[in-house]
C-alpha positions in Angstrom: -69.0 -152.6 59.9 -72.3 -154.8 58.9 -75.3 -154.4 60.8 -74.5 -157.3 63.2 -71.4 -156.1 64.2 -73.4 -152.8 65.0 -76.0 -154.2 66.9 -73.0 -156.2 69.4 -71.2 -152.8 70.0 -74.8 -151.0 70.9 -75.6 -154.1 73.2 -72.1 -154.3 74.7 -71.9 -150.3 75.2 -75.7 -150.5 76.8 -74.6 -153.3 79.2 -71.4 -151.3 80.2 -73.5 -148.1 80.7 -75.9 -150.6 82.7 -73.0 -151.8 84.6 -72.0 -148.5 86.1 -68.5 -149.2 83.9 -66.8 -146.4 82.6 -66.5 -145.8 79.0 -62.9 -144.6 77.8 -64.1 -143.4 74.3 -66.6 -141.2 76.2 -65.0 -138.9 78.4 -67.1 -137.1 81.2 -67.1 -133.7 81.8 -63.9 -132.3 84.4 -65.9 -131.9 87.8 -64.4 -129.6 90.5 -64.2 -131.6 93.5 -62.4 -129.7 96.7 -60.0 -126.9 97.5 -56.0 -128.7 98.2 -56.7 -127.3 101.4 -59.5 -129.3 102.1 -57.6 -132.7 102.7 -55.4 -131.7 105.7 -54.4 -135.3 106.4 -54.1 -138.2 105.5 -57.5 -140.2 104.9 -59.2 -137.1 104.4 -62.0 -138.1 102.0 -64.6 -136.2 99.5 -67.5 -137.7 98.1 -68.4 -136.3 94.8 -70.9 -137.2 91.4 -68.4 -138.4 88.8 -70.2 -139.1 85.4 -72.9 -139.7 87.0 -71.7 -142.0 89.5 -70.8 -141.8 93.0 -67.2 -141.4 93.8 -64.7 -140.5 96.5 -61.3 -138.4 96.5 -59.0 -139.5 99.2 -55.6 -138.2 100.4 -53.6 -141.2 100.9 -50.1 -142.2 102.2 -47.4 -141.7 99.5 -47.4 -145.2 97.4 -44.7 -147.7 97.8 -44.0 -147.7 94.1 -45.4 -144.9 91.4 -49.2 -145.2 90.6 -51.2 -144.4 87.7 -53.9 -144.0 90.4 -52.2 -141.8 92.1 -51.8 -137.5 91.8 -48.3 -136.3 93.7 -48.8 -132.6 94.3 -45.8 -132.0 96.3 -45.7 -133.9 99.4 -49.6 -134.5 99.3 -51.0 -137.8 97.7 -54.4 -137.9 96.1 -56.0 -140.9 94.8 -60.4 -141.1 93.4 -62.7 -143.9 92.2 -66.0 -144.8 91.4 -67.6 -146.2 94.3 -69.6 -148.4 92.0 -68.4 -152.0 93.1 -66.9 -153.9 90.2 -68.4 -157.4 90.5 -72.3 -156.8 90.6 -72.4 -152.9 90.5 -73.7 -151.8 93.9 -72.3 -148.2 95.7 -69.7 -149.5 97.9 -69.5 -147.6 101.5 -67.1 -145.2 102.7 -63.8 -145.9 104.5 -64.3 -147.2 107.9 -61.8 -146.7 111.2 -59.6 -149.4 109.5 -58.9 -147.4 105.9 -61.1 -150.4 104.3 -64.1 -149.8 101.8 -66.6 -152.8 101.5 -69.1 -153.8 99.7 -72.8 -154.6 101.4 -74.1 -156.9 98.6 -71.7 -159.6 98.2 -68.6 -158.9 100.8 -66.2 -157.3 98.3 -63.0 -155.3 100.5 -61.2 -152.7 98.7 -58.5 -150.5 100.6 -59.4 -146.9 101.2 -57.3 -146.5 97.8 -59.8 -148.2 95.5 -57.8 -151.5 95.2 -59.9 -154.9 95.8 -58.2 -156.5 98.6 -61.0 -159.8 98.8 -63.5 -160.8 96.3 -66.2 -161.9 94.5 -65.2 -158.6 93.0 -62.9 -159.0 90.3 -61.2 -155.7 89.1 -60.2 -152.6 91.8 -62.5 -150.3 91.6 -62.6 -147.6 88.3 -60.0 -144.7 89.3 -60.8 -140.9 88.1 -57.6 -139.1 87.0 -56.7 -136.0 88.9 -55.7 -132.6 88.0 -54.5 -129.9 90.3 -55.8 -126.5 88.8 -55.1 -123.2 90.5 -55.2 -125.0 94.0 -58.3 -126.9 92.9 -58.6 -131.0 92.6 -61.0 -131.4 89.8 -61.8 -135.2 88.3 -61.3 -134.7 84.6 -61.4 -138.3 83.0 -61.3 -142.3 83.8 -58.4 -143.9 83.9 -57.5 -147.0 82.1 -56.2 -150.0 83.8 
């Protein structure tokens, strides 16, 4: 690698970082989030500090298809995300009454699931993959794609 091609990874890394986008070469640190117990229905939400970032955990309905996004622990379905909106980088809000997360800055809508539903914002927003430890939910990395 010259020292140009250098240079355009540091700048393109630094505007990532900027960004609020997750890095998959540089893994966070596993946070404990909640208890199983915690979500006792559907919708139930946590907010929790993911890399630095502000995210959510949210018990939602079983998918219609398998999800990469999604964590089955028996009947219960668990899904988390950065709540760092993916077309300018502002902290979306929490689900509202209609299971819908949006984004004050531009109008972004994402389902209560992460997924854009209605731009500008281009990409759903970053998902956190799940693990179940000993009854625990704890973030442990981003996902990809």
């Amino acid at each position: 690698m010259n020292r140009r091609e250098a240079s355009k990874s540091l700048i393109v890394a630094a505007l990532g970082m900027a960004l609020g986008a997750p890095s998959a070469s540089a893994q966070p640190q596993p946070v404990r989030v909640a208890l199983l117990g915690d979500l006792g229905e559907i919708w139930a939400d946590r907010e929790f500090i993911f890399a630095g970032q502000q995210a959510l955990l949210v018990r939602v309905p079983a998918p219609g298809q398998p999800s990469s996004r999604v964590l089955q622990v028996g009947s219960i379905y668990l899904t988390a995300y950065s709540r760092t909106c993916t077309h300018a980088g502002c902290t979306v809000q929490l689900p509202d009454q209609r299971q819908m997360v949006e984004c004050g800055c531009h109008g972004s809508r994402f389902s209560a699931a992460g997924l854009v539903l209605e731009g500008p914002a281009p990409n759903d927003l970053p998902a956190i993959r799940l693990e179940v430890r000993q009854n625990e939910i704890w973030a442990v990395a981003w996902l990809d794609g």
